[in-house]
N, C-alpha and C positions, 0 to 999 in steps of 0.2 A: 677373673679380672674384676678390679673394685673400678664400678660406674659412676657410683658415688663419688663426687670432685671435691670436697668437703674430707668425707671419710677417707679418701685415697690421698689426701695432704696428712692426714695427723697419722696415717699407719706409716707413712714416708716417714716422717718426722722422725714419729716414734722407733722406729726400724733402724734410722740411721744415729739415734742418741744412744741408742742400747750397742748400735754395734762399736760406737764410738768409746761409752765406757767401758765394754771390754778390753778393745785393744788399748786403752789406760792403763787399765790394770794390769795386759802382759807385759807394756811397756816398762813399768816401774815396781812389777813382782817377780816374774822371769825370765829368761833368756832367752825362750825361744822365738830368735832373730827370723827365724822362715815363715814361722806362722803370723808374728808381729808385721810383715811385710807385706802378708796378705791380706791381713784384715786392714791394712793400710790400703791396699788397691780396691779394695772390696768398699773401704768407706768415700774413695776418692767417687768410685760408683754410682755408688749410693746418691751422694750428692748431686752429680751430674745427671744422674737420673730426677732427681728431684727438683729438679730446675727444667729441666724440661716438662714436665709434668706442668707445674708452675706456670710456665712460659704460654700452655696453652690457648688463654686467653688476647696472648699477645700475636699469637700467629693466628689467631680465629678474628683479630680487631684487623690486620694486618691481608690476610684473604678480601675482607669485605674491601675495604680502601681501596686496596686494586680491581675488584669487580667494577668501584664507582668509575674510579680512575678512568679504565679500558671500556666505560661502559659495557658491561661481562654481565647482566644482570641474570644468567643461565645458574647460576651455584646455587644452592642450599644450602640452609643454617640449620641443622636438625640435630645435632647431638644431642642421645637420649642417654637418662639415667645417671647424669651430673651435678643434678639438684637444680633447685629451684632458681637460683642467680643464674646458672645458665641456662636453664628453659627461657628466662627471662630476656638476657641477653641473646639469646638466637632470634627468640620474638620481633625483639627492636630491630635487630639487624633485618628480618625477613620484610617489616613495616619499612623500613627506609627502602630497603628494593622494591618493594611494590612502587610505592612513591617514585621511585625514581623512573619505573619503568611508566605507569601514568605518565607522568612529567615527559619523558622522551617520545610517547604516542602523541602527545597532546600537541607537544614542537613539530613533529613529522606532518600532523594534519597539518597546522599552522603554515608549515610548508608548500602541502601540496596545496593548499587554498590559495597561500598568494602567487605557487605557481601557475594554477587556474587561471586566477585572476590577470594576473600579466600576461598570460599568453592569449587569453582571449580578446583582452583589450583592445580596442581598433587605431589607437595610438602607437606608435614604433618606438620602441624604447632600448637603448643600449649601454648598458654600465661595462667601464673598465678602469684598469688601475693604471698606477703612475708609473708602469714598464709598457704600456698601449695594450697589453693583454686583454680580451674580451671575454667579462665574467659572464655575462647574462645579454641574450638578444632573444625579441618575444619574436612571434610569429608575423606580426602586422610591418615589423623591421625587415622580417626576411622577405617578405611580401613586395615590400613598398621598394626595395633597392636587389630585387629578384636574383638573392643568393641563398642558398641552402646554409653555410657557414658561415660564421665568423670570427675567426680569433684571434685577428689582431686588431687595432683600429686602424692601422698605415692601412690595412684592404679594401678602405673608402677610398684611396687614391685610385684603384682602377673604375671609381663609378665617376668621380670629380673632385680634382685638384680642390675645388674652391669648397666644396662640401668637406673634406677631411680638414682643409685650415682652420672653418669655420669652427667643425667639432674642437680641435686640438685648442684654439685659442681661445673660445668663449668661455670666461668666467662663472662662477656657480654663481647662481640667479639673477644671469643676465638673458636675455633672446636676441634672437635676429633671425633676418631673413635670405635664403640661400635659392638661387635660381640655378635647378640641377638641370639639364637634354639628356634626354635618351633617346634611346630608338622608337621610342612610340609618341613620347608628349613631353613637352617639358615641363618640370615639378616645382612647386614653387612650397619650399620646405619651411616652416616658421618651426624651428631649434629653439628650445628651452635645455637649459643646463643647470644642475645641481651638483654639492660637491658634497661630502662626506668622509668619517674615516671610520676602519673596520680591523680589526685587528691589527691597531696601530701602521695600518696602509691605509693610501691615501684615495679614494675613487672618486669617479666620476661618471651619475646618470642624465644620459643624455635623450629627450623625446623629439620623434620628428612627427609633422602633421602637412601632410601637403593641400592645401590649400588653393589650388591653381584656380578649381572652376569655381570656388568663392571670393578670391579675386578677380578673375575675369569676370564674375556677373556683380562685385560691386564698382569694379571699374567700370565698366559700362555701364554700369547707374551714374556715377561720378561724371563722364560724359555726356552723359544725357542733359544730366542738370545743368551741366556748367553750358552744353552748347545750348540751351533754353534761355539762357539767364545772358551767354553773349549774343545769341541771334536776337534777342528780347532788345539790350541795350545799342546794339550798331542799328537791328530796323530805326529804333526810336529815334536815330541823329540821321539815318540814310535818308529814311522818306522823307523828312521836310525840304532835304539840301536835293533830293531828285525832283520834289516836286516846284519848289521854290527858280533851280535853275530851267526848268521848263517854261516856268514864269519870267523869268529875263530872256530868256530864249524867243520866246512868242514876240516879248514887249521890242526887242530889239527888229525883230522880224519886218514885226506890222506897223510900229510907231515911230519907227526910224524912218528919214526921208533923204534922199540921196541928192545933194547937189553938189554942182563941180568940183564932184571928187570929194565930197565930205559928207560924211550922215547926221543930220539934224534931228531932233529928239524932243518932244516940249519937256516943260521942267516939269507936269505930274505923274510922266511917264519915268523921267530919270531919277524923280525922288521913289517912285516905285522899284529901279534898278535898285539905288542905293539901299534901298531898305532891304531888300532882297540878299542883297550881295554879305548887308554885314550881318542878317538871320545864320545866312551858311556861312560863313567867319565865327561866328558864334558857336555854329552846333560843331563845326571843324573842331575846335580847339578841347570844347567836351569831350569829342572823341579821341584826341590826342592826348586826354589828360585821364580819358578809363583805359586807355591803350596802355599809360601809363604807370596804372593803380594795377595792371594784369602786371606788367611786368615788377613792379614790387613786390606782390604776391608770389612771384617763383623766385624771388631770389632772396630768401630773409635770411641773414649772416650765422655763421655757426654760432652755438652759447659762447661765449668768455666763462667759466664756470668761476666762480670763489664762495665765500660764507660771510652770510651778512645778517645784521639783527631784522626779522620781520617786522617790529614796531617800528623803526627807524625808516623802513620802506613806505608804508602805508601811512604816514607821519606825513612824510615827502609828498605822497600822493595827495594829501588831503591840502596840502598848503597849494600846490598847483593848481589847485581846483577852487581857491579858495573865493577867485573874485565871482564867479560864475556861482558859486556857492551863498555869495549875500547878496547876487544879482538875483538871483528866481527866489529865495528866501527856504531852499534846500537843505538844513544843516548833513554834515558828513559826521559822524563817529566810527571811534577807531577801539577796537577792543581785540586785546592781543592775550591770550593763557597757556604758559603763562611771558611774563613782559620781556624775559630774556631769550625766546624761540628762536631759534635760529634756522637757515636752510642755506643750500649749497645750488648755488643757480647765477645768471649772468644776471646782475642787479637792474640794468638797463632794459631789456627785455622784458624783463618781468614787470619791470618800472612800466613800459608800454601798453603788455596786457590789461595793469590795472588800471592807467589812462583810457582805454577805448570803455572797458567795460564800464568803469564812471561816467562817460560821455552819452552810454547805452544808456543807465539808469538818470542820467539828467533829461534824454528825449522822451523815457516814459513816463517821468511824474510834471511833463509840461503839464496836463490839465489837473493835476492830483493837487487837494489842497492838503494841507500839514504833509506834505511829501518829506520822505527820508531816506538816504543812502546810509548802508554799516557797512565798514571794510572789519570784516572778521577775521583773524588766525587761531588755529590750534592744531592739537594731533587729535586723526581718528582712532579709532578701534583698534586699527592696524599698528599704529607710532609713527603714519606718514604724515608731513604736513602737510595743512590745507589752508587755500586762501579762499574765502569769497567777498560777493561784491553783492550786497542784498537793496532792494528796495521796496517800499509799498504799493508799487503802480497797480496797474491794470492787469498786467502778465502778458504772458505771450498764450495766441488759442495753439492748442495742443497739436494741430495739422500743421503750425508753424516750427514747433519747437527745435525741430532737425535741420529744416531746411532755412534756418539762419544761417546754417556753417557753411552754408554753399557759397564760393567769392561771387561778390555783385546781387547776392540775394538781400532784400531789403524788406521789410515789413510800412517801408512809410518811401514818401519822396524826399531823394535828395534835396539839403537846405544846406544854410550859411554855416550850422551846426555841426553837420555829420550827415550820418546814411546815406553812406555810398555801397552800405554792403560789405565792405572789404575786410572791416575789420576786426568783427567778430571771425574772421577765416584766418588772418594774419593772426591771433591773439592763439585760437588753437594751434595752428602753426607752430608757432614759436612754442608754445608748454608739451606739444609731442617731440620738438628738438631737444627738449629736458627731460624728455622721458616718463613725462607725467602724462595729464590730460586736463579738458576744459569741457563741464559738461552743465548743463541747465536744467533746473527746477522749476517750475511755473505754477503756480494757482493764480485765477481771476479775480480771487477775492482778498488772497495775501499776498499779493508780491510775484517777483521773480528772485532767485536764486542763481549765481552764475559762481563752481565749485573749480579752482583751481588745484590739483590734485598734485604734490611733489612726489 
């Protein structure tokens, strides 16, 4: 047999031209029709043999393709004594199977690591598709909602109606928060959702983190503070108006004089009542007007949401402020990058936000000389917009910096101006209704910083 794939084409060749000119020759020398017939099936043969031969490299390209194909990388390319184009060509093909089988160990690890990795996670995490099919649920999922399976996502209904809405209707990168009972504690699940798509389907990974006893220990910090800050503010009006009517109590008592049927009083006892009386008319009315600033604080209106220019806001702000502004000799600047930024927020609202925070940075550059407020916008790092409100005061000390946000918390006494507390509380308020945040910067030597966050 010729191994040689070179040598074994031109003996074909040659094999099949010779047989061809012969049967020529009996064709158009002599008759005989029998053997002329045969040497005609013999060359049809021949050919077909040689095409097959030929063909070899197309069934050996065609082998490989389907190894990649079916991932089959088990075959061998070793045809020996073909010549050198096919030592060569076996070569290349045995390099690409290696390479591919790399390639496929390398994916498999890649595999088992991020299935490592998700299953060890202390986060719950559950991805499915847009038939509710459950692709993937890690260990801390089956944990957290104590089922061994899971393959559909309707099988949240049997742990909470309001848990499986939640999952099915929250948007990819949105969150919220889901208060799940069970039979041992109730969970209090902060849901983040992502969406994706994967082989032209559509999914969705969903993380749960129950967080109960990190709310329950900042809730009752949150109480803490706030019943400090109201027992702080009712003592400060109660004791005067208890000790005060103790004081008319007495004077009515002992300086009152009783004649036929009427009680007589001299006049520096009664101007004592009086004065008394309108002390507590006075602290009354204080107290009916923080009674009042509490109940504002729980009820701040939902956003209006629309899109508005940020220059055109802090424009406005600066005009509002403007007499108070050549009153203390304060100027405001406004610098917006760039001047056509836009944001999607309730104008008025936010309009508010940067009214208090202005009024913040006007109470702390009262003793600052060359004092200045900057209403800044731009986009951070992220693409998110941000608003601030800068000055050069004093700062806030660092043991304050938090417990500004607490309602009625103040750093100074209430004046004709402001601080009452409420409104740096009302200000965050309202930018977590937008889904932002309001957070502070302080040095004593450069300023305060107050970061509105879209």
């Amino acid at each position: 047999m010729i191994k040689n794939f070179r040598i074994g084409v031109i003996f074909r060749v040659t094999f099949v031209t010779v047989t061809l000119a012969l049967w020529l020759y009996l064709v158009f020398q002599t008759q005989y029709y029998v053997t002329i017939s045969l040497f005609f099936f013999v060359i049809v043969f021949q050919v077909y043999r040689l095409i097959k031969y030929v063909e070899r490299t197309n069934r050996k390209l065609t082998r490989f393709l389907n190894s990649i194909r079916y991932s089959d990388f088990s075959r061998a390319f070793t045809d020996r004594g073909l010549g050198t184009s096919f030592a060569e060509l076996n070569e290349a093909f045995s390099r690409v199977i290696e390479e591919f089988k790399k390639e496929r160990a390398k994916k498999h690890e890649s595999y088992r690591y991020l299935q490592t990795v998700v299953q060890h996670i202390g986060i719950g995490l559950i991805s499915f598709n847009q038939d509710g099919k459950v692709e993937l649920i890690n260990t801390a999922a089956k944990r957290l909602f104590d089922v061994p399976v899971l393959r559909t996502i309707g099988a949240l209904k049997q742990i909470s109606e309001s848990l499986f809405e939640a999952v099915t209707n929250l948007k990819g990168g949105n969150r919220t928060l889901v208060r799940v009972p069970t039979d041992n504690e109730t969970m209090q699940l902060a849901i983040y959702a992502t969406e994706f798509r994967m082989h032209e389907e559509h999914y969705k990974l969903v993380s749960f983190q129950n967080i109960h006893s990190e709310l329950e220990e900042k809730e009752m910090e949150a109480w803490q503070n706030l019943t400090q800050v109201l027992a702080h503010e009712i003592m400060n009006s109660i004791t005067p108006i208890a000790s005060l009517s103790d004081t008319v109590h007495m004077v009515l008592k002992h300086k009152a004089v009783s004649e036929n049927g009427h009680h007589i009083i001299d006049d520096e006892s009664l101007q004592d009542v009086k004065e008394a009386l309108e002390t507590i008319n006075n602290r009354s009315h204080g107290l009916m007007q923080f009674v009042n600033s509490y109940r504002d604080f729980t009820q701040i209106p939902e956003p209006s949401f629309e899109v508005f220019n940020v220059q055109k806001l802090l424009q406005r702000v600066k005009n509002l402020n403007k007499g108070e502004s050549e009153e203390r000799g304060i100027p405001i600047e406004v610098t917006v990058d760039p001047e056509t930024l836009e944001v999607t927020a309730d104008p008025h609202l936010i309009e508010q936000v940067l009214i208090n925070l202005t009024k913040n940075a006007f109470r702390a550059l009262q003793e600052v000389k060359n004092g200045t407020i900057k209403l800044q916008s731009r986009l951070n790092d992220e693409g998110r917009v941000i608003i601030q409100v800068k000055d050069n005061g004093p700062g806030i000390k660092p043991e304050n910096q938090q417990k500004i946000f607490i309602p009625f918390y103040s750093t100074e006494q209430p004046t004709s101006r402001g601080g009452s507390g409420i409104g740096l509380s009302l200000s965050r308020q309202i930018m977590r209704k937008h889904r932002g945040a309001l957070s502070v910067s302080s040095n004593q030597k450069s300023g305060t910083v107050f970061t509105m966050l879209f």
